[in-house]
PyMOL commands that place a pseudoatom at each C-alpha (Angstrom):
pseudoatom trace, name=CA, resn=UNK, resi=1, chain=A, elem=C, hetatm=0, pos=[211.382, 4.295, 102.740]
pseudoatom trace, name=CA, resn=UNK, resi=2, chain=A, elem=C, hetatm=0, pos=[209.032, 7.421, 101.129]
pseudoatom trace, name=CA, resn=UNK, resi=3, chain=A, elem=C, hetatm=0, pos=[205.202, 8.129, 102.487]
pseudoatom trace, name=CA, resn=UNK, resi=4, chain=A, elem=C, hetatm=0, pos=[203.299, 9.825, 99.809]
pseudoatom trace, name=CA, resn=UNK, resi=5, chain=A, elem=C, hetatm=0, pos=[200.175, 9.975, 102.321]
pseudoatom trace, name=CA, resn=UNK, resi=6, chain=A, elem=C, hetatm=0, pos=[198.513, 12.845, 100.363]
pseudoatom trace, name=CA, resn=UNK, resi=7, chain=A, elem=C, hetatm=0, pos=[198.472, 10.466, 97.274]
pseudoatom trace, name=CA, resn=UNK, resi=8, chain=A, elem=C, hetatm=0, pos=[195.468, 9.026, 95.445]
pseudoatom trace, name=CA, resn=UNK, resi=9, chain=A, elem=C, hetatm=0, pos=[194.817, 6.820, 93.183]
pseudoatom trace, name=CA, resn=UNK, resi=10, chain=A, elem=C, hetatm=0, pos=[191.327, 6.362, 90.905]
pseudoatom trace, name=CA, resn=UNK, resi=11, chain=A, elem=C, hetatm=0, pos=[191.362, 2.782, 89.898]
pseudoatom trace, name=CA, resn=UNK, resi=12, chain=A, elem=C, hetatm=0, pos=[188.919, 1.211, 87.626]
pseudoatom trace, name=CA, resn=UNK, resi=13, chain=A, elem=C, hetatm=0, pos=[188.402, -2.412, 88.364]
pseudoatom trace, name=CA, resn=UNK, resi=14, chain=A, elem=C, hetatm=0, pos=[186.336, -3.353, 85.571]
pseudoatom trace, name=CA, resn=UNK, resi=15, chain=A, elem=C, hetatm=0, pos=[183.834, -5.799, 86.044]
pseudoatom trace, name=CA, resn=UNK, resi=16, chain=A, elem=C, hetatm=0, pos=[185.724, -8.251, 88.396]
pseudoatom trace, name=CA, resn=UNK, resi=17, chain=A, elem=C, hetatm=0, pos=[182.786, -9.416, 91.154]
pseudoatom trace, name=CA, resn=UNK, resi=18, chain=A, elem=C, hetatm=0, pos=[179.131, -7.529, 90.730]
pseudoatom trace, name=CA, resn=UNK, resi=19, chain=A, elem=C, hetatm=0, pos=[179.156, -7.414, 86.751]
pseudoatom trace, name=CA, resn=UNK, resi=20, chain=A, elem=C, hetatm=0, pos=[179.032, -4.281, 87.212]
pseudoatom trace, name=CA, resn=UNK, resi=21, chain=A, elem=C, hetatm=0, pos=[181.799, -1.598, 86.884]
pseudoatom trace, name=CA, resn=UNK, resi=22, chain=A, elem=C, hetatm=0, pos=[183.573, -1.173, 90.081]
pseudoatom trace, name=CA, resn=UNK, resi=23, chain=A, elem=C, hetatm=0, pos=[186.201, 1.827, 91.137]
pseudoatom trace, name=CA, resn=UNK, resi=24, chain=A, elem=C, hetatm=0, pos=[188.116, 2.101, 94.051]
pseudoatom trace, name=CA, resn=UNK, resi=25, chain=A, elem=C, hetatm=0, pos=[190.246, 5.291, 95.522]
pseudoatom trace, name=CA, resn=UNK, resi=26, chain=A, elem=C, hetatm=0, pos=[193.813, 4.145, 96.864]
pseudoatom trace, name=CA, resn=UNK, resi=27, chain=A, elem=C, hetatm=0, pos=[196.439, 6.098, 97.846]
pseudoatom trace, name=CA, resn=UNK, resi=28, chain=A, elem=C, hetatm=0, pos=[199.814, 4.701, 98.015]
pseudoatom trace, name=CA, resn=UNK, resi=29, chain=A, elem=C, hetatm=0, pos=[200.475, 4.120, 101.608]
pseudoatom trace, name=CA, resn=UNK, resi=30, chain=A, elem=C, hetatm=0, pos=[204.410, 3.085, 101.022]
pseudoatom trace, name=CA, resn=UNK, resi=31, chain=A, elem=C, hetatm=0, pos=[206.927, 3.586, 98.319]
pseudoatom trace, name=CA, resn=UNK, resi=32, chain=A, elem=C, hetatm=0, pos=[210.526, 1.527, 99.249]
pseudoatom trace, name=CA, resn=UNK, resi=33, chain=A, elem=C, hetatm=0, pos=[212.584, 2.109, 97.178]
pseudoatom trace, name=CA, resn=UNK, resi=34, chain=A, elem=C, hetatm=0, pos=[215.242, 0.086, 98.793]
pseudoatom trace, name=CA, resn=UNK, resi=35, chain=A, elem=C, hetatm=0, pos=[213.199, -2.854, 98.533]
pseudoatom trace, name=CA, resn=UNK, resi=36, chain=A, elem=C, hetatm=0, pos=[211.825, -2.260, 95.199]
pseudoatom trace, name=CA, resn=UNK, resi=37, chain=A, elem=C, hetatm=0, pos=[207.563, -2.024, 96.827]
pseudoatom trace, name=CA, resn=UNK, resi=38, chain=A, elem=C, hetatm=0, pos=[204.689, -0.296, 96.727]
pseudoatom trace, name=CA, resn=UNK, resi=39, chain=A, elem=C, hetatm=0, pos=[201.735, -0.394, 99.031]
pseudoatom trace, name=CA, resn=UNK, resi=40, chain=A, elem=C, hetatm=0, pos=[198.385, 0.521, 97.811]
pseudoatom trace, name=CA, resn=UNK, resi=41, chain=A, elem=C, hetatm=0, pos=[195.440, 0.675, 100.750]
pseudoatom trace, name=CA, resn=UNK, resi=42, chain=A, elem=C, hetatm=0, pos=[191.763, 1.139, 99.467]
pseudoatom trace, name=CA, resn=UNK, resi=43, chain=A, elem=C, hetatm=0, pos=[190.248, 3.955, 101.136]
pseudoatom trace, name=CA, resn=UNK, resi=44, chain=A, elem=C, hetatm=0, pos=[186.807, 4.234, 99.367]
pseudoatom trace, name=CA, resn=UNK, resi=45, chain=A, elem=C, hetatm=0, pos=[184.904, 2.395, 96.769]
pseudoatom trace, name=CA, resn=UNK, resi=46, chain=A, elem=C, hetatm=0, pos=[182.850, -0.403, 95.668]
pseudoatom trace, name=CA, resn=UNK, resi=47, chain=A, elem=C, hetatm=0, pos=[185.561, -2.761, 97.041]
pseudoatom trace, name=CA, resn=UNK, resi=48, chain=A, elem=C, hetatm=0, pos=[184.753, -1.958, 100.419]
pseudoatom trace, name=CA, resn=UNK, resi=49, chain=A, elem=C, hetatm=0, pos=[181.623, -3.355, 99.943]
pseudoatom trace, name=CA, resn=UNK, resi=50, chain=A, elem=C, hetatm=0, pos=[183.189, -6.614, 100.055]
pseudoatom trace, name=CA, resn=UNK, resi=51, chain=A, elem=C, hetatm=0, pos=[186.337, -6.106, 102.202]
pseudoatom trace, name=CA, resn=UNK, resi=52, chain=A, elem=C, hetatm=0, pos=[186.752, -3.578, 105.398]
pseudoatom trace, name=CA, resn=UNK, resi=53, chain=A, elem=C, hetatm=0, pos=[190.552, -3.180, 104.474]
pseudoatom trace, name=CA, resn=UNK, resi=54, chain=A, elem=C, hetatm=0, pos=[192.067, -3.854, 101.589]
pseudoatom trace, name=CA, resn=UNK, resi=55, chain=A, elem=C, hetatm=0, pos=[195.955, -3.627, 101.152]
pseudoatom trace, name=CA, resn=UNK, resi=56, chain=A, elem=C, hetatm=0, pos=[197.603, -5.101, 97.769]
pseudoatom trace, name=CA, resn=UNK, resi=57, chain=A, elem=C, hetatm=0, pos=[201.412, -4.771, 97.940]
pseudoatom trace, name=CA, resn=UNK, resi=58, chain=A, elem=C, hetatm=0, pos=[203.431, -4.826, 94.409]
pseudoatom trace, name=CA, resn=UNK, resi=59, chain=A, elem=C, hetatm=0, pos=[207.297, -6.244, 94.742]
pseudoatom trace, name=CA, resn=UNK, resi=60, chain=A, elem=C, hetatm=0, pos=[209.774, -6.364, 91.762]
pseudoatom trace, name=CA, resn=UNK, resi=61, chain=A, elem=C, hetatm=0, pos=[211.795, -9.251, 92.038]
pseudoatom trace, name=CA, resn=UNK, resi=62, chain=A, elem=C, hetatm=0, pos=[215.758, -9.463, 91.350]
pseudoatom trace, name=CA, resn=UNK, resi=63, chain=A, elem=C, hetatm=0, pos=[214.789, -11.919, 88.510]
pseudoatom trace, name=CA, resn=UNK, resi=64, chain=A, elem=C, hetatm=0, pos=[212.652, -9.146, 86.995]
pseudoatom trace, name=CA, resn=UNK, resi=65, chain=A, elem=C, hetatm=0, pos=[209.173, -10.192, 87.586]
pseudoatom trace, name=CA, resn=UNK, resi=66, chain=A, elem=C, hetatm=0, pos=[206.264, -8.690, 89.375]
pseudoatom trace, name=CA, resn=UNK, resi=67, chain=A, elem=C, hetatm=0, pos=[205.174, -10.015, 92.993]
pseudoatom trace, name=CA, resn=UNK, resi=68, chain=A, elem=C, hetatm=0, pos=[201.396, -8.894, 94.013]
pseudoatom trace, name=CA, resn=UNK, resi=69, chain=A, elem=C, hetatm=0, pos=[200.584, -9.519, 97.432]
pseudoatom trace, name=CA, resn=UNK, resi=70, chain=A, elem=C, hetatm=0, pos=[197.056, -8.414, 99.048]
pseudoatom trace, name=CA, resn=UNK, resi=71, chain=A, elem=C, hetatm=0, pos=[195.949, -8.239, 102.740]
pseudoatom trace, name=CA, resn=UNK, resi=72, chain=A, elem=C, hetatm=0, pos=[192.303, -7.912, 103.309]
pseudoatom trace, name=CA, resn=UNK, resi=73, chain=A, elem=C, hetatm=0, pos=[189.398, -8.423, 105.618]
pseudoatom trace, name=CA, resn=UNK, resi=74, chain=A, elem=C, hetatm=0, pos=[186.340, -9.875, 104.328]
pseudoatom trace, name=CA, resn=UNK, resi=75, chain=A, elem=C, hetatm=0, pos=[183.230, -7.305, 105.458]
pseudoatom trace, name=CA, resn=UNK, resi=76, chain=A, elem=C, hetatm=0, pos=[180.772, -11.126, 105.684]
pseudoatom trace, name=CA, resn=UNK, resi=77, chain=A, elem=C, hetatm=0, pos=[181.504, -14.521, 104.505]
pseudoatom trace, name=CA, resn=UNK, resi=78, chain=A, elem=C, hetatm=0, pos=[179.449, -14.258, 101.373]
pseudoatom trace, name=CA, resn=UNK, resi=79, chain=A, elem=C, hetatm=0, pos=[182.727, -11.938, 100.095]
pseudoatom trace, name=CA, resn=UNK, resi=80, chain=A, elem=C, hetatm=0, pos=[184.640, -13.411, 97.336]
pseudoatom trace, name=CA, resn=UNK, resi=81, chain=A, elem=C, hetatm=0, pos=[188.905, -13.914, 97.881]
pseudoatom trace, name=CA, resn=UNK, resi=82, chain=A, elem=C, hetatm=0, pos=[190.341, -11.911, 96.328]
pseudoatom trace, name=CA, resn=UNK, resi=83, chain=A, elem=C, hetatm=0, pos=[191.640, -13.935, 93.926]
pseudoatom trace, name=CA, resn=UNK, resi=84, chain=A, elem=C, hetatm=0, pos=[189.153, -12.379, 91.262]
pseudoatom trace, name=CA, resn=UNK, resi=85, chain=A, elem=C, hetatm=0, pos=[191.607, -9.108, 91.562]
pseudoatom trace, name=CA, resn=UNK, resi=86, chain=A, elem=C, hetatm=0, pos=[194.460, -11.071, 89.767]
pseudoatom trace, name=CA, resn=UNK, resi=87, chain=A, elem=C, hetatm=0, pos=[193.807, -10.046, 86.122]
pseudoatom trace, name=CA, resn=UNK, resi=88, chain=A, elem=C, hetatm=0, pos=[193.760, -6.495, 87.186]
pseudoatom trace, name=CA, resn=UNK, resi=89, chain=A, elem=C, hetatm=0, pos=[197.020, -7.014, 88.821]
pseudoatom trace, name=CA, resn=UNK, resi=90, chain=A, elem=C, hetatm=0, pos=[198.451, -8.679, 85.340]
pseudoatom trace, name=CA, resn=UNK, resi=91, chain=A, elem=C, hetatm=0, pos=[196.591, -5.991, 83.058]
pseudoatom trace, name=CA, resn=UNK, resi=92, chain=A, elem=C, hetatm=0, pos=[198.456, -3.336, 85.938]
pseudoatom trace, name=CA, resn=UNK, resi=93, chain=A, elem=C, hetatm=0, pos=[201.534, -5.273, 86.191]
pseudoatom trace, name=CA, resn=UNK, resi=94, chain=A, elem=C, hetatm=0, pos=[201.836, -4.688, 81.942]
pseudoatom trace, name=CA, resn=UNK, resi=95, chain=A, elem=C, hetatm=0, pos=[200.900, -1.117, 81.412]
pseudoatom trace, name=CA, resn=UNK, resi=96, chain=A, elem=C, hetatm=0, pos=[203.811, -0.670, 84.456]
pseudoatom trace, name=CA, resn=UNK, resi=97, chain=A, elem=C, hetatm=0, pos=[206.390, -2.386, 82.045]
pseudoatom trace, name=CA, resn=UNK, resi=98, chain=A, elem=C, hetatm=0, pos=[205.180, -0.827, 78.771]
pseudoatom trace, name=CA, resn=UNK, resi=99, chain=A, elem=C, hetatm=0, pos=[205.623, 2.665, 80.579]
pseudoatom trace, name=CA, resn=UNK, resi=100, chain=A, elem=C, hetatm=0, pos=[208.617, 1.885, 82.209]
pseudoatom trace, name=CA, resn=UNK, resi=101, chain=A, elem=C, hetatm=0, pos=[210.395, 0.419, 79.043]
for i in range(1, 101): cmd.bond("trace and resi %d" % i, "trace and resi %d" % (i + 1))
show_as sticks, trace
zoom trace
């Protein structure tokens, strides 16, 4: 297992809760190559708004396929699941494979 602590990440959420454009800075927290993982965890951002942590955990499978998994804690109980996150984990999941292949 590799920690790439000094590591970030600019991601551009789009328009997923607020209509408005969102960002958050990540860094990637874990890179297993054994198990085929990354670990992303939100340090700053217009997420945070929302959630206090923020974890989202990308697998590839034996099969082939992507497996996004996300561990959060809601800042109130007016904050959305995160379910809203799970086109920007297909429209990430794709520009992976296009660069990969």
């Amino acid at each position: 297992m590799c920690y790439w602590p000094a590591m970030l990440i600019k991601l551009p959420l789009g328009e997923l809760i607020s209509g408005c454009p969102m960002t958050a800075k990540a860094k990637i927290e874990t890179l297993d190559n054994e198990n085929k993982s990354i670990t992303f965890a939100v340090l700053e951002g217009d997420i945070l708004s929302f959630y206090t942590s923020f974890k989202a955990k990308l697998e590839v499978m034996d099969a082939g396929y992507a497996k996004w998994s996300i561990e959060y804690e809601k800042a109130d109980e007016s904050a959305p699941d995160p379910e809203v996150y799970r086109n920007f984990a297909v429209t990430l999941s794709k520009g992976l494979d296009a660069y990969l292949n």
